[in-house]
VOTI-736113 format. One record per atom (N, C-alpha, C): residue number from 0; residue in three letters; atom name; z, x, y. Coordinates in nm, 3 decimals, padded with zeros to 5 digits. Each point is the difference from the previous one (the first is absolute). Example, Ala and Ser with C-alpha at 12.3 -4.5 7.8 and 13.67 -1.06 7.14 Angstrom:
  resi  resn  name        z        x        y
     0   ALA     N   00.780   01.319  -00.569
     0   ALA    CA   00.000  -00.089   00.119
     0   ALA     C   00.000   00.090   00.120
     1   SER     N  -00.072  -00.035   00.105
     1   SER    CA   00.006   00.082   00.119
     1   SER     C   00.073  -00.077   00.109
//
This chain:
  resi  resn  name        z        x        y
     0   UNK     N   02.687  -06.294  -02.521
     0   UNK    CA  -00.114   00.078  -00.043
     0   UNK     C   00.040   00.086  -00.118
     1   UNK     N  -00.049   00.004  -00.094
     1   UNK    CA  -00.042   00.112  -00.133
     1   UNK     C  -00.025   00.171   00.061
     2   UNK     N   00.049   00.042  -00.120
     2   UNK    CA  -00.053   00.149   00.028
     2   UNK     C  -00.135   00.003   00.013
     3   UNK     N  -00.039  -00.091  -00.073
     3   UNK    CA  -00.192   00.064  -00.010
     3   UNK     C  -00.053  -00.045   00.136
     4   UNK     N   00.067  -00.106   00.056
     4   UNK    CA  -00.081  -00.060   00.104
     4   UNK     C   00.035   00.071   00.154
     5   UNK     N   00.157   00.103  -00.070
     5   UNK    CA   00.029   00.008   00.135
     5   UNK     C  -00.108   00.143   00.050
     6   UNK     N  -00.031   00.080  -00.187
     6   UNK    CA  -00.065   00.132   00.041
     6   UNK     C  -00.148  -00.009   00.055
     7   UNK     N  -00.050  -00.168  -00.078
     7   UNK    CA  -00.100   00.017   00.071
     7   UNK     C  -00.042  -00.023   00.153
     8   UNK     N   00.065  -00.047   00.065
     8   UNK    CA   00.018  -00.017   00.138
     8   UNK     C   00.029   00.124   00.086
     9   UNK     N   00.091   00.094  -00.062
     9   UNK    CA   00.015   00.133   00.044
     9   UNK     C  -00.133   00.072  -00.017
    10   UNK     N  -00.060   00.001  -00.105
    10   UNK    CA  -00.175   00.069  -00.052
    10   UNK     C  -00.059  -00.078   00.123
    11   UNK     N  -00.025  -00.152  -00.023
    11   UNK    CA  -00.063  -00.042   00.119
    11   UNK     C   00.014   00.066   00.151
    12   UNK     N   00.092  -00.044   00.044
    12   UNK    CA   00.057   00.025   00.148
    12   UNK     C  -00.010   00.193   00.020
    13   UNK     N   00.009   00.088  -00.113
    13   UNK    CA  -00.061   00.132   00.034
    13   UNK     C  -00.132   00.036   00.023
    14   UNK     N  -00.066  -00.066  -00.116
    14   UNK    CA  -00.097   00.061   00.001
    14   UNK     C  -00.110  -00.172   00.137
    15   UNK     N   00.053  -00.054   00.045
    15   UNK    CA  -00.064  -00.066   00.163
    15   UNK     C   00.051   00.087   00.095
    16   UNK     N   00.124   00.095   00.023
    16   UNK    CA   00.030   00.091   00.070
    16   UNK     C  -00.093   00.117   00.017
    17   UNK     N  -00.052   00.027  -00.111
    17   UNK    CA  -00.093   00.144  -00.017
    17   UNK     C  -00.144  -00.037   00.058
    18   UNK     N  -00.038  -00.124  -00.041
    18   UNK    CA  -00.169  -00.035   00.029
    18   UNK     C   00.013   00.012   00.122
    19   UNK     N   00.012  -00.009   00.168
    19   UNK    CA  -00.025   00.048   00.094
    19   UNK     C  -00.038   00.194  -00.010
    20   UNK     N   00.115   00.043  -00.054
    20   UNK    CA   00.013   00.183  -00.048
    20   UNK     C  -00.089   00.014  -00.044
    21   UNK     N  -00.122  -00.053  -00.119
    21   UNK    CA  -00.054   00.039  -00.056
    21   UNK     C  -00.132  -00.029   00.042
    22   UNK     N  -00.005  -00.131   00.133
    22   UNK    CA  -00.111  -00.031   00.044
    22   UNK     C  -00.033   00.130   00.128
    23   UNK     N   00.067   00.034   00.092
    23   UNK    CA  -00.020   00.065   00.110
    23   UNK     C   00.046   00.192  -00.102
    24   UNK     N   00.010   00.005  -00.118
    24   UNK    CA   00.029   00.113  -00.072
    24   UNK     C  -00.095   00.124   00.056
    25   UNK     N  -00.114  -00.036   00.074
    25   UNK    CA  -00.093   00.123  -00.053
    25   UNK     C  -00.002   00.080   00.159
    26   UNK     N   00.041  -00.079   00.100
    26   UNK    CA  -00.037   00.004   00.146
    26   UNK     C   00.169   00.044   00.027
    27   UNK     N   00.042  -00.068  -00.023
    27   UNK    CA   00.205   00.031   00.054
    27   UNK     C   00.045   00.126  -00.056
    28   UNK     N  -00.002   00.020  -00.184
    28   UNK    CA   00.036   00.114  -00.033
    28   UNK     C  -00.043   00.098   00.043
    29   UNK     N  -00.106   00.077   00.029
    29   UNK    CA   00.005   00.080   00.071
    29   UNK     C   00.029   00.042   00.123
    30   UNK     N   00.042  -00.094   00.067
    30   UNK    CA   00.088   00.039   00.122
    30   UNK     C   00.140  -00.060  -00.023
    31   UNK     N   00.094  -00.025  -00.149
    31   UNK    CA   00.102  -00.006   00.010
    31   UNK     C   00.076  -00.148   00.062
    32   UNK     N  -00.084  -00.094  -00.023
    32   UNK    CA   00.098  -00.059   00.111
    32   UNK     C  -00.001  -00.229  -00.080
    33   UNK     N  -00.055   00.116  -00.118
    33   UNK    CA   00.027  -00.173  -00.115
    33   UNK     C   00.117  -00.030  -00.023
    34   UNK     N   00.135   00.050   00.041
    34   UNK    CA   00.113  -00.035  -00.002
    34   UNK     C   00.037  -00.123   00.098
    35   UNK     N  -00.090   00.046   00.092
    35   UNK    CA   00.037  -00.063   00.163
    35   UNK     C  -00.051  -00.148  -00.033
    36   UNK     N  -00.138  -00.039  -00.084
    36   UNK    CA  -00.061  -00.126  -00.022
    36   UNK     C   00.119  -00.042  -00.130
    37   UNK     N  -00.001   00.063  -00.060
    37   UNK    CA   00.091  -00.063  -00.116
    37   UNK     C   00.130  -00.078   00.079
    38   UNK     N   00.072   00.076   00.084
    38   UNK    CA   00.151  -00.022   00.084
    38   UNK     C  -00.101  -00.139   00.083
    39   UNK     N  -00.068   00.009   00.052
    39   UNK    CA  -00.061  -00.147   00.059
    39   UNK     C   00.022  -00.077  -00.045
    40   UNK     N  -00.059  -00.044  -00.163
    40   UNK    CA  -00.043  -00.073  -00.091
    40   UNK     C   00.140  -00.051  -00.041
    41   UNK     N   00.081   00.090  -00.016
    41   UNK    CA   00.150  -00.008  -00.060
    41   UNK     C   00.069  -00.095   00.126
    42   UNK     N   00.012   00.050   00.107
    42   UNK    CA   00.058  -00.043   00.082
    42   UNK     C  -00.061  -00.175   00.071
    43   UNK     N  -00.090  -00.032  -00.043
    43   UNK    CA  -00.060  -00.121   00.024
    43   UNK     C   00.018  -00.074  -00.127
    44   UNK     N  -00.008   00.044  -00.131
    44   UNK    CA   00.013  -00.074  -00.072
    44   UNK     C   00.120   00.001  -00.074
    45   UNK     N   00.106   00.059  -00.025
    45   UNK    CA   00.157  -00.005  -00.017
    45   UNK     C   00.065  -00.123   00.088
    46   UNK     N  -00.022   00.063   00.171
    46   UNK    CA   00.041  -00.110   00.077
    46   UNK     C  -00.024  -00.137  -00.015
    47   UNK     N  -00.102   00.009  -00.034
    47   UNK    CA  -00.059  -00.168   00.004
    47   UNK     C   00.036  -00.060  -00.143
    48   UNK     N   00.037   00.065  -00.108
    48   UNK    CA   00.073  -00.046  -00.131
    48   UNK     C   00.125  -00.019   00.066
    49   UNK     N   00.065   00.097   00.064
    49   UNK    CA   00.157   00.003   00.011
    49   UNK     C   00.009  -00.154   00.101
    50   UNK     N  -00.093   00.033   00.087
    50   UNK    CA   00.017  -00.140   00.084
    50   UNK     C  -00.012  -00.141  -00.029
    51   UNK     N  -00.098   00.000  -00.095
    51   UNK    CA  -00.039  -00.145  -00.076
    51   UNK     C   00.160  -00.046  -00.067
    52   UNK     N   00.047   00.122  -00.111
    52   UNK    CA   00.108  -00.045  -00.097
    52   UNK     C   00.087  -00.029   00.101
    53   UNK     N   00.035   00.074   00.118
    53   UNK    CA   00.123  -00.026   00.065
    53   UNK     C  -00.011  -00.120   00.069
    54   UNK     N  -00.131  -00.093   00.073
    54   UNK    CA  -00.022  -00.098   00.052
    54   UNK     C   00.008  -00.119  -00.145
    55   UNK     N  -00.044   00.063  -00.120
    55   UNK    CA   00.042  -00.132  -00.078
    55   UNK     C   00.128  -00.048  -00.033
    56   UNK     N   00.103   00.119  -00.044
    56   UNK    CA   00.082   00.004  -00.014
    56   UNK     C   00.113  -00.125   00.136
    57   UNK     N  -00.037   00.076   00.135
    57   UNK    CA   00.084  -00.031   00.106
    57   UNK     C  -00.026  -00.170  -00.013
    58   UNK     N  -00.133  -00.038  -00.009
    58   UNK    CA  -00.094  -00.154   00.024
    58   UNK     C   00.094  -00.046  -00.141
    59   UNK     N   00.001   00.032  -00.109
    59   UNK    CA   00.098  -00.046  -00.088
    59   UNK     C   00.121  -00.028   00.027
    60   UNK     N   00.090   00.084   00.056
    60   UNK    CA   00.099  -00.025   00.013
    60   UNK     C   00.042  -00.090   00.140
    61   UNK     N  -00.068  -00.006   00.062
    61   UNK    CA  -00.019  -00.098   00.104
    61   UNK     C  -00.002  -00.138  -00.059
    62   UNK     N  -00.121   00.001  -00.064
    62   UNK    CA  -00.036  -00.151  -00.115
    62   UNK     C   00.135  -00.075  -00.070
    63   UNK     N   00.049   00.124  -00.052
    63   UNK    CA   00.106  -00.049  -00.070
    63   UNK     C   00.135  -00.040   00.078
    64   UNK     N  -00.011   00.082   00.120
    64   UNK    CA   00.143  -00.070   00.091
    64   UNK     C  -00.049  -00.149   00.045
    65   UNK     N  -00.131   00.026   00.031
    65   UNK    CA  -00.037  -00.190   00.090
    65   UNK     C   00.049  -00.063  -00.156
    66   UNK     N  -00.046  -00.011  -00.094
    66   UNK    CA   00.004  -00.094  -00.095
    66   UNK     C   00.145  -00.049  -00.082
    67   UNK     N   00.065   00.135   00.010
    67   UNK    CA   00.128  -00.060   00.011
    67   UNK     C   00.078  -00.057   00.084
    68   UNK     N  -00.009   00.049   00.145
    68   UNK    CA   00.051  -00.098   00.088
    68   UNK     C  -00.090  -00.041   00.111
    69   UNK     N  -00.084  -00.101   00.001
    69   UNK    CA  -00.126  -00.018   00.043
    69   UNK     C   00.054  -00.007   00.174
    70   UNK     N   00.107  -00.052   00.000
    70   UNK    CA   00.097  -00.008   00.180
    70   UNK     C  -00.004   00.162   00.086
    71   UNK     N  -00.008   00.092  -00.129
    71   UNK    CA  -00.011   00.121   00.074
    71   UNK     C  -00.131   00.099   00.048
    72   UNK     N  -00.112  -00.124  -00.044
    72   UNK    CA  -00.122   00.059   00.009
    72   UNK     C  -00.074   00.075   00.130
    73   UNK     N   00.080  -00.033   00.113
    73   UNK    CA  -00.006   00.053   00.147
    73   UNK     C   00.064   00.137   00.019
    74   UNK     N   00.127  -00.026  -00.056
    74   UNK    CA   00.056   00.148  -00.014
    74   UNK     C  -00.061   00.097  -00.061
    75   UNK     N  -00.099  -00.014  -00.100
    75   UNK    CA  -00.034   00.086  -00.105
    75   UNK     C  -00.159   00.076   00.036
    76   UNK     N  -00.021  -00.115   00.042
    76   UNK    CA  -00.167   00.001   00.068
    76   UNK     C   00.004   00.152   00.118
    77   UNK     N   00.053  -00.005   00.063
    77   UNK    CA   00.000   00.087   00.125
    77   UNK     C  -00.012   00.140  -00.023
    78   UNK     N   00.141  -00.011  -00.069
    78   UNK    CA   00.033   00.163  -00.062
    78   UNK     C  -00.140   00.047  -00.087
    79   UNK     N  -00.038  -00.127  -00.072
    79   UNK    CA  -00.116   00.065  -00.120
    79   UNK     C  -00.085   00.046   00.090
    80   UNK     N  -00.099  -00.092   00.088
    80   UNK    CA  -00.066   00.018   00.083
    80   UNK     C  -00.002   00.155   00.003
    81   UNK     N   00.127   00.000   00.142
    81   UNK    CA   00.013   00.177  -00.007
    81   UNK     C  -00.013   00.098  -00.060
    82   UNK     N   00.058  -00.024  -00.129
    82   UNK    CA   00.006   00.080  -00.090
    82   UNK     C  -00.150   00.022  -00.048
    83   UNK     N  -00.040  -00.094  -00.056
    83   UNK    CA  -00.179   00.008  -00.019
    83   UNK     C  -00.105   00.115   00.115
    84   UNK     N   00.074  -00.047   00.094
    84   UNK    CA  -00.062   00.074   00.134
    84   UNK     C   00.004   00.150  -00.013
    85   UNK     N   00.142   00.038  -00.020
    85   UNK    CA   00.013   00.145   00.007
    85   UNK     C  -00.042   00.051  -00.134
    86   UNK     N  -00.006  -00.057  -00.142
    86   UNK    CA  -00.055   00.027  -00.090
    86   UNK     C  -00.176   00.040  -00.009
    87   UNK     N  -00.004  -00.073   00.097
    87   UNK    CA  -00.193   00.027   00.044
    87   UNK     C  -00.017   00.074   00.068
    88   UNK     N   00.117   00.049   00.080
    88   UNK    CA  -00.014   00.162   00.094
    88   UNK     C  -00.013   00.104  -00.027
    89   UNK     N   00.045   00.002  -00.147
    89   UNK    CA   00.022   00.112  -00.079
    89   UNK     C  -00.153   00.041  -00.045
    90   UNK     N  -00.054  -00.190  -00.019
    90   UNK    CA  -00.095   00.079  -00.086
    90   UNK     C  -00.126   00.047   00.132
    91   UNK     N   00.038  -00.054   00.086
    91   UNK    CA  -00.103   00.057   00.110
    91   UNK     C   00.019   00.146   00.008
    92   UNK     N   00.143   00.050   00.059
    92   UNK    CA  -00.008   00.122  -00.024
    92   UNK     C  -00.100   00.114  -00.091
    93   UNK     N   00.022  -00.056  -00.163
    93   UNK    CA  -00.023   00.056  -00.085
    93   UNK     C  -00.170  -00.019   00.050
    94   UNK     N  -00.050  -00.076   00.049
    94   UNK    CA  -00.133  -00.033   00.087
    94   UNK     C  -00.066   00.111   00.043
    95   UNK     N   00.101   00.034   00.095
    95   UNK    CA   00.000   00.095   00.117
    95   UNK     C  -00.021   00.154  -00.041
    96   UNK     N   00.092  -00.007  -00.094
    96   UNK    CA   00.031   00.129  -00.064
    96   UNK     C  -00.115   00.040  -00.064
    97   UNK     N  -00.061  -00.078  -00.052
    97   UNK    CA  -00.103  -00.012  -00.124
    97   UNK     C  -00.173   00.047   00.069
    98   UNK     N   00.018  -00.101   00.113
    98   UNK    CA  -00.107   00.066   00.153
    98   UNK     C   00.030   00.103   00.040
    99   UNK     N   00.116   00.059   00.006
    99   UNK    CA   00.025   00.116   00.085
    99   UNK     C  -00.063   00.169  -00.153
   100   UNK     N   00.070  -00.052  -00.050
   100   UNK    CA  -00.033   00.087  -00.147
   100   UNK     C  -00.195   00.021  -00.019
   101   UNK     N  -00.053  -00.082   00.016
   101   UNK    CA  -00.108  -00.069  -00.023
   101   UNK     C  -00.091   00.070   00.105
   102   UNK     N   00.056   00.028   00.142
   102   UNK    CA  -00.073   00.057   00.156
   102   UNK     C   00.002   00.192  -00.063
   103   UNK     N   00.115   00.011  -00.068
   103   UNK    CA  -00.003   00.123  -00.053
   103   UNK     C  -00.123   00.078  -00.074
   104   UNK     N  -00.064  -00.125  -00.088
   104   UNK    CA  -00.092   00.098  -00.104
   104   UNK     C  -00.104  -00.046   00.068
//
């Protein structure tokens, strides 16, 4: 990625962070508590970036062990499996967290 492309993605990805803030702006701020929807928003949607890259990443490198030694494709399978598994726990958590934040306002 380019500088230009990388700032605009940062502009992007802030200002989709704020539009929830700015939608519930008029009812939350005055009782203080637009931090709490923002930390929702954050926490559901960070996770689920962090989780996607880390499930592509892992599914890659999986890909690439079967294809080099296609005999070890049993060995490789299992662990990924798992690994995929607990990678999706995380993002449930961040789920949870995001509902629990969410029961607040």
């Amino acid at each position: 990625m380019n500088r230009k492309n990388t700032i605009l993605l940062a502009v992007s990805l802030f200002a989709v962070m704020l539009m929830p803030s700015m939608a519930f702006a008029e009812g939350i701020a005055a009782e203080g508590q637009g931090w709490v929807a923002l930390g929702a928003g954050l926490a559901i949607g960070l996770a689920a970036m962090g989780c996607g890259v880390a499930q592509g990443i892992a599914a890659s490198a999986a890909l690439q062990g079967i294809a080099r030694n296609p005999s070890a494709a049993g060995k490789i399978q299992t662990p990924m499996i798992i690994g995929l598994a607990l990678i999706e726990s995380l993002a449930i958590y961040a789920l949870v967290i995001g509902f629990l934040l969410q029961a607040k306002l």
